[in-house]
VMD Tcl script that draws the C-alpha trace (Angstrom):
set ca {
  {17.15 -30.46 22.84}
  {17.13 -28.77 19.46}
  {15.54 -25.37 18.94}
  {12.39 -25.31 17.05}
  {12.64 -23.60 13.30}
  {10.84 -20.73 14.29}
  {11.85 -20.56 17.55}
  {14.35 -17.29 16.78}
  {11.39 -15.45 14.98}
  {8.99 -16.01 18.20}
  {11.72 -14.73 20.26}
  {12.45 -11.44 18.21}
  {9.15 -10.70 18.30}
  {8.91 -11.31 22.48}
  {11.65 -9.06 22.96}
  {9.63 -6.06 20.71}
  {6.62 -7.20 22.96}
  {8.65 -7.39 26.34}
  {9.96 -3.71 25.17}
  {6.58 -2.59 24.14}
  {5.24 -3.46 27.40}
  {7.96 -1.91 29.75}
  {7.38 1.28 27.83}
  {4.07 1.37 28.39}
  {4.46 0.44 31.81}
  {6.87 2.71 32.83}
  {6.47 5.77 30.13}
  {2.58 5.42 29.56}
  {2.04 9.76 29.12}
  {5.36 9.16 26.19}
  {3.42 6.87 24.87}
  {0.20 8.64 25.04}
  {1.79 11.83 23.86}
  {2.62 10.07 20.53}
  {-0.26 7.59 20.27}
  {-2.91 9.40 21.85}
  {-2.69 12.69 23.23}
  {-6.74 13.30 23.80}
  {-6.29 9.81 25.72}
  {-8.08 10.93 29.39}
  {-5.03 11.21 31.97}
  {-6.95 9.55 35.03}
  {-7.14 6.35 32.81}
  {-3.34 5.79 32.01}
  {-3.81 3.12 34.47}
  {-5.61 1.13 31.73}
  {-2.01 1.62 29.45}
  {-0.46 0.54 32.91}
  {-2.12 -2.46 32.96}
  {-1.35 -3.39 29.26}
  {2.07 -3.16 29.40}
  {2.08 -5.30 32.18}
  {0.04 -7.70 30.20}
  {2.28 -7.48 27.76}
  {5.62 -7.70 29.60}
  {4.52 -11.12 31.53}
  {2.89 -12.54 28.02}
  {5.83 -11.72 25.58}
  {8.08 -12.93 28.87}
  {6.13 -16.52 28.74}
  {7.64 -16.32 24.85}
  {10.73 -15.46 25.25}
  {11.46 -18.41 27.57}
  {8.94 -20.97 26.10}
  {8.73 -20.21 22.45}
  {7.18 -22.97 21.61}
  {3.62 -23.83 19.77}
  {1.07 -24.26 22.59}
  {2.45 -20.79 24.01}
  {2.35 -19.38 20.82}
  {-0.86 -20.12 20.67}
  {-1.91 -19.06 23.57}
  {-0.27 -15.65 23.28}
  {-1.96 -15.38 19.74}
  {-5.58 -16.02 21.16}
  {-4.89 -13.22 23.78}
  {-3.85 -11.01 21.29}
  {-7.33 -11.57 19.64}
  {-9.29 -11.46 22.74}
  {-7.78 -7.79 23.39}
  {-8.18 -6.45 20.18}
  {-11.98 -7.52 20.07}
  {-12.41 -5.96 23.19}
  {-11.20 -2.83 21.66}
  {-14.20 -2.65 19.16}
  {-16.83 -1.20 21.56}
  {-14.46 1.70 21.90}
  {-13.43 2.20 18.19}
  {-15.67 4.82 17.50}
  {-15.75 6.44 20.83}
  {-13.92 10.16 20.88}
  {-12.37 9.85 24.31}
  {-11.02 6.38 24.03}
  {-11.17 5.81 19.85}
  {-7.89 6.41 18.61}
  {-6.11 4.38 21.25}
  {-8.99 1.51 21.06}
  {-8.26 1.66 17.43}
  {-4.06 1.41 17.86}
  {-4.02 -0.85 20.19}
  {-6.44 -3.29 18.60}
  {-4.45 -2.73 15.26}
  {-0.74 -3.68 16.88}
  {-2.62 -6.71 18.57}
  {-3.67 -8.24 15.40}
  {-0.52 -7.71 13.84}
  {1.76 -9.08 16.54}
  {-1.55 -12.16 16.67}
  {-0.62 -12.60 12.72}
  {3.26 -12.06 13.50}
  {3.18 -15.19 15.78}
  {1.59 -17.35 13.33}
  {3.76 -16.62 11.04}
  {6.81 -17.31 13.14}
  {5.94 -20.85 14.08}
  {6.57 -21.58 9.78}
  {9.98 -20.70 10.47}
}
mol new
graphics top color blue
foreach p $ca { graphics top sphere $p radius 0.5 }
foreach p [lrange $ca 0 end-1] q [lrange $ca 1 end] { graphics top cylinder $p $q radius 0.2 }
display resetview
């Protein structure tokens, strides 16, 4: 079976995702340190959980990249980062709400892209 056009683009940007993920999974006070330091320490579970999310979603790519995945990775992306706008403006939680909704719109707009080839 041939590989679709923009089947290598879908799986570069799975492996940054996979790598983002296991980072935050396993490194989540690095990650905090540079993203957020004010980020509360008794919720790093929350960046936990993300990366997680992240690991098993950009996994799903990188072994099916193909459209109806795509898409479905894209309209998790969007889901997260609109769940992020109740927190934009908070102090505790703002600049990480605010990150992490940014990098899931771009990786959301990233995967479109990469299904043009």
């Amino acid at each position: 079976m041939a590989e679709r056009t923009g089947a290598p683009a879908v799986r570069a940007l799975a492996a940054t995702g996979v790598a983002a993920g296991v980072a935050l999974l396993t490194q989540p006070g690095r990650v905090l340190a540079a993203v957020d330091p004010a980020f509360p320490r008794e919720r790093r579970w929350l960046v936990r959980l993300l990366g997680a999310r992240l690991v098993a979603q950009h996994g799903a790519l990188l072994i099916r990249p193909e459209p109806g995945v795509v898409t479905a990775a894209v309209g998790v992306e969007l889901v997260h980062a609109a769940s992020m706008l109740p927190f934009a403006a908070s102090s505790r939680y703002g600049r990480a709400a605010r990150t992490s909704a940014a990098v899931a719109l771009a990786t959301a707009g990233l995967a479109r892209l990469s299904q043009r080839g």
